[in-house]
C-alpha positions in Angstrom: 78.7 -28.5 -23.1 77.4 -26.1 -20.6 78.2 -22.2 -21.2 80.0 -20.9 -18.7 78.7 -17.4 -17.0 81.3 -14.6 -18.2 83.0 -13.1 -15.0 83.9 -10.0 -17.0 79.8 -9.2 -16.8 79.5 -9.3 -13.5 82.4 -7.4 -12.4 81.4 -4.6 -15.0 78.1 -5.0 -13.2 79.8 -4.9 -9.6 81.8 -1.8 -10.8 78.2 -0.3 -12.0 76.8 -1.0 -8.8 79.7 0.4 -6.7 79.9 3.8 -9.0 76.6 4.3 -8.5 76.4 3.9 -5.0 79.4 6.4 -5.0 77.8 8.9 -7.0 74.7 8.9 -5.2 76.5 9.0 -1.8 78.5 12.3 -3.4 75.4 13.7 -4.7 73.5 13.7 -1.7 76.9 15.4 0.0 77.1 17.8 -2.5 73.9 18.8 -2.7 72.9 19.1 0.9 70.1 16.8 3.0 67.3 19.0 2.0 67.4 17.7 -1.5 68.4 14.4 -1.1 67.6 12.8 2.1 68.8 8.8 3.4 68.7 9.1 6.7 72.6 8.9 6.8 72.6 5.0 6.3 75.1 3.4 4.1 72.2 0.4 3.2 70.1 2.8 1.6 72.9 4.3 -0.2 74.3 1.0 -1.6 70.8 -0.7 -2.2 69.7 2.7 -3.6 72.8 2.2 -6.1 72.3 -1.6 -7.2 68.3 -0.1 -8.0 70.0 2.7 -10.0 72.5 0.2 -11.5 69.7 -2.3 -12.3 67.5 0.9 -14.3 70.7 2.0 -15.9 71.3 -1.3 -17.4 67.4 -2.6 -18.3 65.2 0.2 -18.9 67.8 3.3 -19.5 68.6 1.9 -23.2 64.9 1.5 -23.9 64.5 5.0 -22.4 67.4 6.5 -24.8 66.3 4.4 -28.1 62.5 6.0 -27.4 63.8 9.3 -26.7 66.7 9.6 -29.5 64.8 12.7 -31.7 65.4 14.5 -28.7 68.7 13.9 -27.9 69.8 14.8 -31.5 68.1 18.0 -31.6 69.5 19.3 -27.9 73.4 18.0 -28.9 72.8 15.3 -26.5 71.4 17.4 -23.6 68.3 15.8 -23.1 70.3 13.0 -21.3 70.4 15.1 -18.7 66.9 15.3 -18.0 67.1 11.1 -19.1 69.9 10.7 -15.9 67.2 12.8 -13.6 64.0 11.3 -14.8 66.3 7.6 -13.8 66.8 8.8 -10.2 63.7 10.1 -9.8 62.5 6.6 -10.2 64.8 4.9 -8.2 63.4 7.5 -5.3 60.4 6.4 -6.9 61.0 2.5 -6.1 62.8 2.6 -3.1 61.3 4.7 -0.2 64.1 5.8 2.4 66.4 7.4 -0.4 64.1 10.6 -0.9 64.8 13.1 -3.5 62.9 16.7 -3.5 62.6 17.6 -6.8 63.1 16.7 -10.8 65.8 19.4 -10.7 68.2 17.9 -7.8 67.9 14.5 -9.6 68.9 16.2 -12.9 72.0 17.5 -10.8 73.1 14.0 -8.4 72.1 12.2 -12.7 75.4 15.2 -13.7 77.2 14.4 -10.5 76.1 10.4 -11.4 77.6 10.7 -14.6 80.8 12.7 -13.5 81.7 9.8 -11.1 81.3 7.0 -13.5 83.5 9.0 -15.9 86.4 9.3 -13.9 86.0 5.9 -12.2 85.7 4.1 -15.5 88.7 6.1 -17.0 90.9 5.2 -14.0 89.9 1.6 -14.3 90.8 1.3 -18.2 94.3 3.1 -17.6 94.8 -0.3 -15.6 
């Protein structure tokens, strides 16, 4: 017998997707178009968030497990520099989302991480 493909991973994975869309379409309010430019187009904000969604799940764990001396001796801090150094490479990939500098990514990474905590704890109260 065949296994069948779990729908619970990709609607997590949608949710990922969509959250990170979201937070990179408040960040780059928040933070004003000198820092973060898209050219005010909703494509590069939602293909810039299944690229961010896509790092987050494949290469952000390999990041973290690498990285995990660090992250012990700053209480966890360094993950803010992790969540920077990941949207810094998504501007990296993907050319019309443009961001300035390593320390607005470390900022739209806190305003990232922000949004998917209040998304994802609104979504498990259901």
């Amino acid at each position: 017998m065949a296994e069948r493909y779990s729908p619970g991973l990709l609607y997590r994975f949608l949710v990922r997707w969509l959250v990170c869309s979201l937070g990179l379409w408040i960040a780059a309010g928040l933070l004003g178009g000198d820092r973060i430019t898209y050219d005010d187009r909703v494509g590069v904000i939602i293909i810039g968030g299944l690229i961010l969604a896509v790092i987050n799940a494949i290469i952000k764990p390999i990041v973290v497990i690498l990285s995990l001396p660090a992250i012990l001796f700053t209480l966890g801090l360094f993950m803010i520099v992790i969540n920077g150094l990941m949207v810094m490479l998504v501007s990296a990939i993907y050319g019309p989302l443009e961001v300035s500098s390593i320390w607005s990514a470390m900022l739209a990474g806190v305003i990232i991480g922000l949004v998917n905590y209040l998304v994802t704890a609104i979504l498990e109260d259901r």
